[in-house]
Backbone and ligand atoms as CSV (ligand in chain L), in Angstrom:
chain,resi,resn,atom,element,x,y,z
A,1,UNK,N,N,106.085,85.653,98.853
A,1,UNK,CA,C,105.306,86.056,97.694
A,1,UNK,C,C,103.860,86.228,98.153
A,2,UNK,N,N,103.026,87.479,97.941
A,2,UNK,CA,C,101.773,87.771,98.107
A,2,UNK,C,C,100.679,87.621,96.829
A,3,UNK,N,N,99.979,87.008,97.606
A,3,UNK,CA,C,98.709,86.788,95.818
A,3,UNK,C,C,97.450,87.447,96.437
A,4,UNK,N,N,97.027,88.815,96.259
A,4,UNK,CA,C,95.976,89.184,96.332
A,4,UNK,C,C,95.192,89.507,94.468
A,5,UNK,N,N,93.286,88.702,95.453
A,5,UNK,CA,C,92.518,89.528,94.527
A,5,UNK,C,C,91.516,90.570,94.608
A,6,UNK,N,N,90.614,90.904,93.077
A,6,UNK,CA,C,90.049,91.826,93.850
A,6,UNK,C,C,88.726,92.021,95.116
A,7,UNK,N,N,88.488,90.495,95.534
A,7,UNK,CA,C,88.264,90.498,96.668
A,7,UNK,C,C,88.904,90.856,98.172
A,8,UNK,N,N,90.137,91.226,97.729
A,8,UNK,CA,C,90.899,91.982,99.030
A,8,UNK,C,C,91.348,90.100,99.585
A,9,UNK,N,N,91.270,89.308,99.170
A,9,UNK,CA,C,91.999,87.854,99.695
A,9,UNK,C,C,93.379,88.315,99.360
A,10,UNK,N,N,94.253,87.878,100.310
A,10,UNK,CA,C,95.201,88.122,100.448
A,10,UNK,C,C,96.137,86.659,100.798
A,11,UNK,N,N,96.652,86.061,100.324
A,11,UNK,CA,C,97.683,84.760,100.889
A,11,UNK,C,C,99.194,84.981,100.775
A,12,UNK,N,N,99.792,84.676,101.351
A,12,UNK,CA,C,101.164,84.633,101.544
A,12,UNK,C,C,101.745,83.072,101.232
A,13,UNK,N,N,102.701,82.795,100.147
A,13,UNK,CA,C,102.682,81.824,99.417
A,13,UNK,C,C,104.346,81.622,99.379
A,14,UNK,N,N,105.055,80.621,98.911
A,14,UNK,CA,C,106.197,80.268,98.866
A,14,UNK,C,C,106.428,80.312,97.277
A,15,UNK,N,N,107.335,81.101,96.299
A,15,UNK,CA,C,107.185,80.909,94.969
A,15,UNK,C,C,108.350,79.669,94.657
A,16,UNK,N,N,106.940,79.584,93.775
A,16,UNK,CA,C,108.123,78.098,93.168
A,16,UNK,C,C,108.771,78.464,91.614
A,17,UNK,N,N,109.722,78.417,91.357
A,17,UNK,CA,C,110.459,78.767,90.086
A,17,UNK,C,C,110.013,77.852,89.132
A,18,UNK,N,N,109.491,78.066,88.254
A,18,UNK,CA,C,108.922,77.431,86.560
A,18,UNK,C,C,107.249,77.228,86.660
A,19,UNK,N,N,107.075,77.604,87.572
A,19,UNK,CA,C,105.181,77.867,87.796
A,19,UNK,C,C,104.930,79.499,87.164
A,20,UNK,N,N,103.795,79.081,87.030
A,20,UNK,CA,C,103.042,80.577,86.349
A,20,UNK,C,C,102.923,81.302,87.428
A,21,UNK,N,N,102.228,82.523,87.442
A,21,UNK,CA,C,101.301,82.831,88.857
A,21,UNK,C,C,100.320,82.210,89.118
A,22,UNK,N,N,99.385,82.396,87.399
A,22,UNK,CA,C,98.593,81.427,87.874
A,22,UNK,C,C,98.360,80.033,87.875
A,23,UNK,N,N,99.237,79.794,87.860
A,23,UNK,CA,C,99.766,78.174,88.556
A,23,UNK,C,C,99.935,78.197,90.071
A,24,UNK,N,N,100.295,78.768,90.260
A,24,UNK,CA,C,100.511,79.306,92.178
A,24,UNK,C,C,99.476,79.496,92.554
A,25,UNK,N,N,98.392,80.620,91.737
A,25,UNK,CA,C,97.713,80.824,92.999
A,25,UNK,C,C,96.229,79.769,92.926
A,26,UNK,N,N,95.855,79.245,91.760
A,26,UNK,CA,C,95.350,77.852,91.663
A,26,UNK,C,C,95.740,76.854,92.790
A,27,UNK,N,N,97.113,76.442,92.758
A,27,UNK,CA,C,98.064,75.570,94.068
A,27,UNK,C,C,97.325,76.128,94.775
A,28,UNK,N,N,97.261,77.296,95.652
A,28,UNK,CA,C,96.894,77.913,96.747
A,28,UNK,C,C,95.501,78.246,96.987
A,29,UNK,N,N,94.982,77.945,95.645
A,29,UNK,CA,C,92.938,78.420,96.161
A,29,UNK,C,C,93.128,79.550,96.426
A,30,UNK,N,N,93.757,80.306,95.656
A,30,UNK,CA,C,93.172,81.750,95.177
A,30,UNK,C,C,92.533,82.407,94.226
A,31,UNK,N,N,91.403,82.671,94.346
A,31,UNK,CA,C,90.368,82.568,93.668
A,31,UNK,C,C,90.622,84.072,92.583
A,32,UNK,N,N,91.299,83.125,91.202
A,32,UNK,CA,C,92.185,84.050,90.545
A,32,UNK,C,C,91.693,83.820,88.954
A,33,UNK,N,N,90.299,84.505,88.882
A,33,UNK,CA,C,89.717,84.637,87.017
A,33,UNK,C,C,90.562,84.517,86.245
A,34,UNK,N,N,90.667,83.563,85.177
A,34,UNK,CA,C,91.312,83.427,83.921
A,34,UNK,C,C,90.181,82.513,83.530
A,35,UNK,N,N,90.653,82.077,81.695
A,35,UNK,CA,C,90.246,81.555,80.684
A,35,UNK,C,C,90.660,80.747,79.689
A,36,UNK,N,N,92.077,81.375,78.896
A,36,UNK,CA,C,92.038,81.173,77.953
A,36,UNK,C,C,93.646,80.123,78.342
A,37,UNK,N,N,94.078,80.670,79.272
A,37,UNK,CA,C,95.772,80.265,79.588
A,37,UNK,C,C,96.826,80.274,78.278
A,38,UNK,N,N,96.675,81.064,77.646
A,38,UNK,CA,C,97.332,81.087,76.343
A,38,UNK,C,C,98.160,82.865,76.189
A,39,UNK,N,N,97.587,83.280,76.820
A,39,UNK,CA,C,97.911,84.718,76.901
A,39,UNK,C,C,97.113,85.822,75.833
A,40,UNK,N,N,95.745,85.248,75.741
A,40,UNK,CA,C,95.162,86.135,74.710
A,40,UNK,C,C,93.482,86.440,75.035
A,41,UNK,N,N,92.744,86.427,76.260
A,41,UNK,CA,C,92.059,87.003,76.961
A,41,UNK,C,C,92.131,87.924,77.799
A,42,UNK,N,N,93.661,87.708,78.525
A,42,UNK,CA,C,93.747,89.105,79.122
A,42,UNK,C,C,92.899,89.036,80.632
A,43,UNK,N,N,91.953,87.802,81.140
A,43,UNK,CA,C,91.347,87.827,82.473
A,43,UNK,C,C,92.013,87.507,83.669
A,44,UNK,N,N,92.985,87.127,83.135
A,44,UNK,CA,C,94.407,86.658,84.524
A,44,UNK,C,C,95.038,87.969,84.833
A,45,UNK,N,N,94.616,88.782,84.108
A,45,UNK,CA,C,95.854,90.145,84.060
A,45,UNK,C,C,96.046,90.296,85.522
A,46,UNK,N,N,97.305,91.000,85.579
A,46,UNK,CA,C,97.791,91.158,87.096
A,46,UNK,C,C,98.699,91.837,87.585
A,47,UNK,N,N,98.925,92.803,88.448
A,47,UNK,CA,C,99.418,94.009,88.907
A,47,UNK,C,C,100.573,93.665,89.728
A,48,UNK,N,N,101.970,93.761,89.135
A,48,UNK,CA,C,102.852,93.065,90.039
A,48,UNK,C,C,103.435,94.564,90.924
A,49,UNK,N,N,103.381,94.859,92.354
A,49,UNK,CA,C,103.493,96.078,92.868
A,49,UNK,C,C,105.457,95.864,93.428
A,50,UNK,N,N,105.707,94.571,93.575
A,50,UNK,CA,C,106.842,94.318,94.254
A,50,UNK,C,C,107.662,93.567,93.576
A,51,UNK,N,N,108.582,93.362,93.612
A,51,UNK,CA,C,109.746,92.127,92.736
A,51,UNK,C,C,109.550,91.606,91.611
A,52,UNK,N,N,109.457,92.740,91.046
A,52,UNK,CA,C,109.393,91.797,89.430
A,52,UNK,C,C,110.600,91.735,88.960
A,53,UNK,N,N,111.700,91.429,89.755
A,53,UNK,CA,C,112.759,90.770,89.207
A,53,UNK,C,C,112.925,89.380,89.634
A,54,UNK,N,N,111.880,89.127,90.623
A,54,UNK,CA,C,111.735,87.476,90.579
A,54,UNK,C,C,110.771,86.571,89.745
A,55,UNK,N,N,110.542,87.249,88.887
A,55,UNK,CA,C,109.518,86.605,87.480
A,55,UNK,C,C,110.729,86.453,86.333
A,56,UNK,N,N,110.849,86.180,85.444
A,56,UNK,CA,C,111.011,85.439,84.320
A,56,UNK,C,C,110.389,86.608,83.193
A,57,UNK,N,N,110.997,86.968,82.391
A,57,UNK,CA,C,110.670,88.511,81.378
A,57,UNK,C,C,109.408,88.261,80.636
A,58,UNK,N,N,109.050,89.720,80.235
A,58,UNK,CA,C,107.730,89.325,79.561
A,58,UNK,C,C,107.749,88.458,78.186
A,59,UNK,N,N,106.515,87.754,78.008
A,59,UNK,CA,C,106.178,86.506,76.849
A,59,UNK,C,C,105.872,87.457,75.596
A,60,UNK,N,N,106.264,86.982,74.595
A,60,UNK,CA,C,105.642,87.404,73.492
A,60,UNK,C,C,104.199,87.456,73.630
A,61,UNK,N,N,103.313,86.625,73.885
A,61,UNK,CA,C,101.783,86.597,73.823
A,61,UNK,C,C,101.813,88.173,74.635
A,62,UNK,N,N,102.488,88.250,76.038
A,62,UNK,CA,C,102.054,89.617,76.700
A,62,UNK,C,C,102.869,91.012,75.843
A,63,UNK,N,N,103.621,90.524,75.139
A,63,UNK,CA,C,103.692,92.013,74.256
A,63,UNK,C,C,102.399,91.822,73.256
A,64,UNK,N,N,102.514,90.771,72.914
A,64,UNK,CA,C,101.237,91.021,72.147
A,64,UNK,C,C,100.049,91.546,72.434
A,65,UNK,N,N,99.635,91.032,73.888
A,65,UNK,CA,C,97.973,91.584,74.677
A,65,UNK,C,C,97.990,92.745,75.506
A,66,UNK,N,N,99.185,92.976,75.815
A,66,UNK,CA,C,99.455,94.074,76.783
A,66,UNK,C,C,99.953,95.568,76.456
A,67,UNK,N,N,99.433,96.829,76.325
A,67,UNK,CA,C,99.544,97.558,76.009
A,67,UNK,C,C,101.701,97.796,76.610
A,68,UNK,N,N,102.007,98.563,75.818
A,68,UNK,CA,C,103.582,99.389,76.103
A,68,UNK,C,C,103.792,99.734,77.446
A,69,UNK,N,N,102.227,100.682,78.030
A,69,UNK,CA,C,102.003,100.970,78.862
A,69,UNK,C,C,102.064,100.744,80.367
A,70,UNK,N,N,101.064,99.208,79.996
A,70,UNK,CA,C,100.885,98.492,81.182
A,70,UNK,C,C,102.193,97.694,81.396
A,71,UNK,N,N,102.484,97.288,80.499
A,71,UNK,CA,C,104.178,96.420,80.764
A,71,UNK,C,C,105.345,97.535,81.771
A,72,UNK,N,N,105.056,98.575,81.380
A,72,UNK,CA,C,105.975,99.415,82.118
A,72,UNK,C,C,105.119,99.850,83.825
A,73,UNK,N,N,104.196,99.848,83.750
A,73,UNK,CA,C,103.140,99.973,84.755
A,73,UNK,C,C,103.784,98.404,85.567
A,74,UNK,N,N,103.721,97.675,85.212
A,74,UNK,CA,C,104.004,96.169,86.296
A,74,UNK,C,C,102.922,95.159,85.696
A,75,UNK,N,N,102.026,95.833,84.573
A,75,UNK,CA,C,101.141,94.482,84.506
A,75,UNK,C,C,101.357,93.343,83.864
A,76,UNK,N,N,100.643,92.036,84.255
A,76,UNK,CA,C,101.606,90.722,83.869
A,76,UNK,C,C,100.360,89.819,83.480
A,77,UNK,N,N,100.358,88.953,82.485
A,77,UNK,CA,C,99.182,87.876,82.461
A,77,UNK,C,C,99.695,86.919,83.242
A,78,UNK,N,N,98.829,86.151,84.333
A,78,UNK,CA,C,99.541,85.551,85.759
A,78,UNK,C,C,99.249,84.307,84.541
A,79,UNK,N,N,99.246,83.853,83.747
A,79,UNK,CA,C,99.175,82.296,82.992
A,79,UNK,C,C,100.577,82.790,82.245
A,80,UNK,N,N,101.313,83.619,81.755
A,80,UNK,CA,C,102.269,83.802,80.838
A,80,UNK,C,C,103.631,83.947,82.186
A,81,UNK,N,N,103.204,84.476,83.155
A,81,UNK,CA,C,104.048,85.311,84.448
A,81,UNK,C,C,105.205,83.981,85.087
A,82,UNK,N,N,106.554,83.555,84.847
A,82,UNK,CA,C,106.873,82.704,85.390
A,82,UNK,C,C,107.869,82.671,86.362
A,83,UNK,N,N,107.644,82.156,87.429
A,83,UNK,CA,C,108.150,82.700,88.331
A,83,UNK,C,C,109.987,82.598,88.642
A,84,UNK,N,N,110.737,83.093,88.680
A,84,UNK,CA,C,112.006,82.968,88.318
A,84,UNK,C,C,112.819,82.805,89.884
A,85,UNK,N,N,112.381,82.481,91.278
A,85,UNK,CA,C,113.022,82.260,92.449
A,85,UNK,C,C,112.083,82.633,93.056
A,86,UNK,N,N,111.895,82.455,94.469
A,86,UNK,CA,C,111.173,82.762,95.421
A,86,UNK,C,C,111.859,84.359,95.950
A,87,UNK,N,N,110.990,84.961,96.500
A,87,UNK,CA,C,111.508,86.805,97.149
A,87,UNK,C,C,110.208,87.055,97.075
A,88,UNK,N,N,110.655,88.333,97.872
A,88,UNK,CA,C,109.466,89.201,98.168
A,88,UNK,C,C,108.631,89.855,96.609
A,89,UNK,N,N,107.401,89.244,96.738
A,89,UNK,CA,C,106.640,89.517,95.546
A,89,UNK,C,C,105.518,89.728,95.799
A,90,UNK,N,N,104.668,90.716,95.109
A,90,UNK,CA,C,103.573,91.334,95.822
A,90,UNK,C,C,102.519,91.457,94.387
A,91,UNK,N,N,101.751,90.787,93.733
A,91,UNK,CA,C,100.866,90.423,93.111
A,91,UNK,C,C,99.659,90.608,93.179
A,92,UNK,N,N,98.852,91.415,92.376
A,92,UNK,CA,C,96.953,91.359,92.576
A,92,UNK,C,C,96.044,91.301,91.272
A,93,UNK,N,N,95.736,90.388,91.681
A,93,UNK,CA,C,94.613,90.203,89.859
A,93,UNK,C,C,94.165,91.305,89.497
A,94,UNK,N,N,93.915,91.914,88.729
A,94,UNK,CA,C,93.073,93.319,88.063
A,94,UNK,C,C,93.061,92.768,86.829
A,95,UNK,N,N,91.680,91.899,86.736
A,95,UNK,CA,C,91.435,91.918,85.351
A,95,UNK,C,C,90.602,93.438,84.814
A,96,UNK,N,N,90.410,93.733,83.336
A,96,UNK,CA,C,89.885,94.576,83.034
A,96,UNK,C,C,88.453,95.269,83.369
A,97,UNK,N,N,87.797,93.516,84.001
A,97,UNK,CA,C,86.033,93.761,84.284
A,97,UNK,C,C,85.668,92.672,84.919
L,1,FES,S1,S,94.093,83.109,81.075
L,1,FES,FE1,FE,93.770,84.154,79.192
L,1,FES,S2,S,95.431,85.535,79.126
L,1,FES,FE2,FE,95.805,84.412,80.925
């Protein structure tokens, strides 16, 4: 599992099943903006490019905050995002600003 942000940090991480992302990448000191951990700021947001069949389906809070769009795009709130087995997973914060 990869946790990049938009500092271009890049870590290579072991996923643990019933952790958030950003529960992981906290574990790991990846320096990964959030706020609210509830799923309704939207600063954890996060660009899953690889295996999003090793996450756990989207949360109500992220239909709620997350456009139709971006859900089909790969985007994920890494506080709502749970991780469902370890695999190849390729992750990058993009909050909005
Ligand atoms: S920390 Fe606020 S939506 Fe994730």
């Amino acid at each position: 599992m990869v946790l990049l942000n938009g500092r271009k940090i890049q870590k290579h991480v072991e996923g643990e099943s019933g952790l958030t992302v950003l529960d992981l990448a906290l574990k790991h000191e990846v320096d990964w903006g959030f706020a609210c951990t509830r799923g309704t700021c939207a600063r954890c947001r996060c660009l899953v490019t690889e295996g999003r069949e090793h996450l756990k389906e989207v949360t109500d809070a992220e239909w709620d905050r997350l456009e139709p769009e971006e859900l089909d795009a790969g985007y994920r709130l890494a506080c709502q995002a749970v991780i469902k087995e370890d695999g190849p997973v390729t992750i990058t914060h993009k909050p909005y600003f």
